[in-house]
C-alpha positions in Angstrom: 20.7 79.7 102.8 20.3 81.5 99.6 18.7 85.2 100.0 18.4 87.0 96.8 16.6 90.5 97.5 13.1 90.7 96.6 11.4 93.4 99.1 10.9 91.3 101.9 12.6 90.7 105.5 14.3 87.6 104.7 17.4 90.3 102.8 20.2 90.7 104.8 19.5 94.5 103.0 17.0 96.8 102.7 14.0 95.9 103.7 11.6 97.7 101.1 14.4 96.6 97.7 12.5 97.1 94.9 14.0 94.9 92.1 13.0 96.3 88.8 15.4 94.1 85.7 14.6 95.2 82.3 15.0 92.6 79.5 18.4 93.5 78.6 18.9 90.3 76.3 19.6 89.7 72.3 17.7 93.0 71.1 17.3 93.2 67.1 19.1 94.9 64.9 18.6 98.8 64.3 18.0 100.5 61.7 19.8 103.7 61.0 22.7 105.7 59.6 26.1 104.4 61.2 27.8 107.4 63.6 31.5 108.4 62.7 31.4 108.5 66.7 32.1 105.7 68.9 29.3 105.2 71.5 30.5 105.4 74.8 31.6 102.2 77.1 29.6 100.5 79.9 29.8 103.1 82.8 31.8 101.9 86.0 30.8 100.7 89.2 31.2 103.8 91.3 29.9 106.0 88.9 26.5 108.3 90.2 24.1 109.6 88.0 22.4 113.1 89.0 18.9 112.0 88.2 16.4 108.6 89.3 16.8 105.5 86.9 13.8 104.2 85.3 14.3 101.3 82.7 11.4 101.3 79.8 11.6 99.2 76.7 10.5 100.6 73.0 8.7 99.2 70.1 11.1 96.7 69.2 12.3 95.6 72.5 15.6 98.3 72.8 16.2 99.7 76.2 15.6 103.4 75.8 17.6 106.6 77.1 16.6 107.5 80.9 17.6 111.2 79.9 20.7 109.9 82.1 23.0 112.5 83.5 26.7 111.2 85.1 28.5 113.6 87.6 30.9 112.9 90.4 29.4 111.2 93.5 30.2 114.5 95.8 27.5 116.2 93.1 23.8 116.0 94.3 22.6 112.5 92.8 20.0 110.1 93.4 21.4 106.9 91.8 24.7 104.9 91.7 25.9 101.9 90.1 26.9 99.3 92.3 27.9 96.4 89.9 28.4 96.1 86.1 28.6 92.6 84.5 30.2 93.4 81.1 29.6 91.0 78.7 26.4 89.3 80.4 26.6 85.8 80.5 25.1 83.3 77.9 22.3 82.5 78.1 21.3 85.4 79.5 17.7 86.4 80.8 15.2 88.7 82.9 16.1 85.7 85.7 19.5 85.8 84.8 19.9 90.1 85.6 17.7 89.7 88.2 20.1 87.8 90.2 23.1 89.6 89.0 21.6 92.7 90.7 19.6 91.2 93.3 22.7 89.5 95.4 23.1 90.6 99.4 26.5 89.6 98.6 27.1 92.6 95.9 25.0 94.9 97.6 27.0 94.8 100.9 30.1 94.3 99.4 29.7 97.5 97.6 28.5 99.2 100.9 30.9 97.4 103.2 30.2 95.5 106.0 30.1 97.2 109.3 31.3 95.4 112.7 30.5 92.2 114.0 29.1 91.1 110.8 26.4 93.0 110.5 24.6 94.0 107.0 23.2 97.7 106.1 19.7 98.8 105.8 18.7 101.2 103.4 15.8 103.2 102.2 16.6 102.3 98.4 15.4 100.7 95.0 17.3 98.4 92.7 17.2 98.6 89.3 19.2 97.6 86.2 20.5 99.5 83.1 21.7 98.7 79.7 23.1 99.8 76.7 21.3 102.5 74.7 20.1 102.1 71.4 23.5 103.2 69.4 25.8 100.6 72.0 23.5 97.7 71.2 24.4 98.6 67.3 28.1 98.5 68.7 27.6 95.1 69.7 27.6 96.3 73.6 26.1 93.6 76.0 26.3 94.5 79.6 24.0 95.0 82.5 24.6 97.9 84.9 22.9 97.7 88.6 22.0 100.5 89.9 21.0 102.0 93.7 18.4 104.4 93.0 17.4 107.0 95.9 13.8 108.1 95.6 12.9 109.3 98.8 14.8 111.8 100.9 16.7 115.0 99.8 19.8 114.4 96.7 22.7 112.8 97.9 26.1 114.4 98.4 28.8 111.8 98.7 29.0 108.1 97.7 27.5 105.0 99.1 30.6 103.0 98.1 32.3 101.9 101.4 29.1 103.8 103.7 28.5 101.3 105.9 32.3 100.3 107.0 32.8 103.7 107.1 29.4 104.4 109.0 28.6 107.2 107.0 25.2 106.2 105.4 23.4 108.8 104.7 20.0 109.6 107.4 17.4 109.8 104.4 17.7 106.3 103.3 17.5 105.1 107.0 15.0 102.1 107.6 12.5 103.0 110.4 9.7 100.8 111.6 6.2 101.8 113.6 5.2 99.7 116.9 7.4 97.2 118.7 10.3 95.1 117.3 9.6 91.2 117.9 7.1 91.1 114.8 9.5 93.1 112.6 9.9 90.5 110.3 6.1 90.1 109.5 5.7 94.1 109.1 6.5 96.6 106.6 9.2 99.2 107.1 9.1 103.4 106.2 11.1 105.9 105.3 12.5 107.6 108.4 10.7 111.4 108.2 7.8 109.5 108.7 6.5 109.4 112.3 7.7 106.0 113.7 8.8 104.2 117.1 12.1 102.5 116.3 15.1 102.3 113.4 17.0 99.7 112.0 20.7 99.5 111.5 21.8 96.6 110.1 20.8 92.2 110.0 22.6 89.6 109.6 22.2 85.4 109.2 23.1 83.3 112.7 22.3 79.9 113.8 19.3 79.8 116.3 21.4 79.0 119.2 23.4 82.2 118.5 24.4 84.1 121.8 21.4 86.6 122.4 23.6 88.8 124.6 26.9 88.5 122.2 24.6 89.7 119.2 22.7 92.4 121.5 26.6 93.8 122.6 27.7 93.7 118.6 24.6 96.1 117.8 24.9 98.1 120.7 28.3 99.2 119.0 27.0 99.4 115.7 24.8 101.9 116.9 27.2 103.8 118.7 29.0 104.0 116.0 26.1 104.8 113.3 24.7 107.6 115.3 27.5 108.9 116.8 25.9 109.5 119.9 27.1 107.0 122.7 24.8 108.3 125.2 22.4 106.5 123.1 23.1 103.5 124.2 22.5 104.6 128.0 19.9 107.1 127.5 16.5 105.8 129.4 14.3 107.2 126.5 15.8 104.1 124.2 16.3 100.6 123.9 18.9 99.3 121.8 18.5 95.3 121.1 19.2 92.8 118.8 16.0 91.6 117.4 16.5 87.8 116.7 13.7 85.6 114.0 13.9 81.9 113.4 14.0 82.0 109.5 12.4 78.6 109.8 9.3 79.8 111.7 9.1 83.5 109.3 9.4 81.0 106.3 6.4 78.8 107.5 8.5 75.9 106.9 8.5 73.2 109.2 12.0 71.8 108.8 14.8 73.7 107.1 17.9 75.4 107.7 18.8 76.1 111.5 18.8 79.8 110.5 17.2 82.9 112.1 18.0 86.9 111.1 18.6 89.0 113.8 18.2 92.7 113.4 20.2 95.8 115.5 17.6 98.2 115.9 17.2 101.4 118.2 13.8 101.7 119.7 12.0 105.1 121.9 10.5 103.5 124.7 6.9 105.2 126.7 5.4 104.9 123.3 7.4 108.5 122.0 7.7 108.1 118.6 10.5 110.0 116.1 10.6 112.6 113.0 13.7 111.3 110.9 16.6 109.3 111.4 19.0 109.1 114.5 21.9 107.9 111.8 25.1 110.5 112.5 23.1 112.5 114.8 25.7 112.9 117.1 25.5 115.5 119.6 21.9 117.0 117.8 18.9 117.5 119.1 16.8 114.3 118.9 13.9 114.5 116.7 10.7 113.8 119.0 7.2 114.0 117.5 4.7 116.5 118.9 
C-alpha cells in the first residue's frame, strides 16, 4: 500500500509533514552578463543549512535565493537535505518533485530504521530546493529535499542515521493530547506543548498482526529512545502499541488487509507533560503544574 507523505496519519513519518514542492521545471532563459565564475554544484545529501528553507518563485518563474547559509551539521541549523535527485527526471513536474521528496521510504532511509521495524516521528516540514538563478543559466536541473526544523531550539548534530542510532533530537518529538485509540483521526503537537502521551515511531502490519509481539517491539523502542528503562515499569506510564485498521481510517470498505500501529508512551491519572521524554534518561520528568 502506497503512502506518500501528505500531513496526515496514514505516513509511516511524521505526522504534521508539511510538503511544500516548488515548480522546479524548464525555467526560461535569463538575461544577464555571463560570470567568469562557475556557479556552484547541486549540494549533497547530508549537507545542513544554518537557517529555515522557504522556496518562492520570481517574475519569470526562477526559483529565488532563500539567503541560504551551509555549515557543518554539528553547527546550530534548522534544515538538512535528505535527498538530491540530480538531473530530475523527464518529464518532470510539481507531481513529479512532490513524490521525489514525499517518499516514507527516503525519509526513513535517511533517518534509519530503528528496531523491530519501526518508522520515526518527527516534528518537521518538507520542502524542496533548486537551483538558483545563475545554475539554471548553467544548465543545472536538480531537485534538493530538504528537512526543515521550525519549532524547537537549532539543532546541533545531524539527523542522518538518528533514528537507528536513537539519537533524535527531543524538540521535534511528536506528542499528542487525550487518549491513544483515536490517534489516527486527531492532530498531533509539538512536544513543549502541554500534552498526555508521545509517539515514537509506526509502522505498516497486517490486521492479524500479534498485538502483544508489536506492544514488546515498542516497549524496546522506547527503552531505547528515552533511555530511561524504568519507563517501561514506572506506574505513572503506559507504554503500548497503538494498532488502526487502515481500511476502517481510510473509510474504505474493502482494501488492503492493512492497519498502522503506533509505539507511543502515554502518563496515566490524566497528568499531562511539558516537553519530550526522548533521551531523558535519568532526568527529572517534565510534569505540568
Amino acid at each position: 500500500m502506497d503512502r506518500r507523505a501528505g500531513g496526515t496519519l496514514t505516513l509511516a513519518v511524521a505526522v504534521t509533514v508539511l510538503v511544500a514542492v516548488p515548480r522546479l521545471l524548464n525555467p526560461p532563459l535569463l538575461d544577464g552578463v555571463a560570470s567568469t565564475t562557475p556557479p556552484p554544484p547541486a549540494p549533497a545529501v547530508g549537507t545542513c543549512l544554518q537557517n529555515s528553507v522557504t522556496s518562492s518563485w520570481g517574475a519569470r518563474g526562477v526559483l529565488q535565493p532563500s539567503d541560504t547559509v551551509y555549515v557543518t551539521c554539528d553547527r546550530p541549523h534548522r534544515a538538512e537535505i535528505f535527498r538530491v535527485v540530480d538531473p530530475l527526471p523527464p518529464p518532470a513536474s510539481a507531481g513529479t518533485v512532490f513524490d521525489l521528496c514525499g517518499s516514507v521510504e527516503e525519509f526513513s532511509t535517511y533517518l534509519g530504521t530503528a528496531g523491530g521495524g519501526w518508522r520515526p516521528e518527527l516534528q518537521v516540514r518538507i520542502t524542496a530546493s533548486g537551483p538558483d538563478a545563475r545554475q539554471v543559466a548553467a544548465g543545472q536541473n536538480w531537485a534538493a529535499c530538504v528537512l526543515v526544523d521550525d519549532v524547537g531550539p537549532t539543532l546541533t548534530a545531524p539527523l542522518a542515521g538518528a533514528a537507528a542510532a536513537h539519537t533524535v533530537p527531543p524538540q521535534v518529538g511528536v506528542c499528542f493530547d487525550g487518549g491513544a485509540t483515536d490517534l489516527a483521526f486527531r492532530g498531533t503537537s509539538p512536544c513543549d506543548r502541554p500534552h498526555s502521551g508521545e509517539l515514537f515511531g509506526s509502522r505498516v502490519v497486517g490486521t492479524d498482526a500479534d498485538r502483544d509481539a508489536l506492544t514488546a517491539s515498542c516497549r524496546d523502542l522506547a527503552a531505547a529512545d528515552t533511555g530511561r528503562p524504568a519507563v517501561l515499569t514506572d506506574p505513572a506510564f503506559t507504554v503500548e502499541a497503538v494498532v488502526t485498521d487502515d481500511r476502517v481510517r481510510e473509510g474504505d470498505d474493502v482494501g488492503d488487509a492493512t492497519a498502522t500501529a503506533r509505539c507511543v508512551v502515554r502518563a496515566l491519572d490524566g497528568r499531562q507533560l511539558t516537553a519530550s521524554l526522548r533521551g531523558i534518561g535519568d532526568g527529572v520528568v517534565p510534569w505540568a503544574g
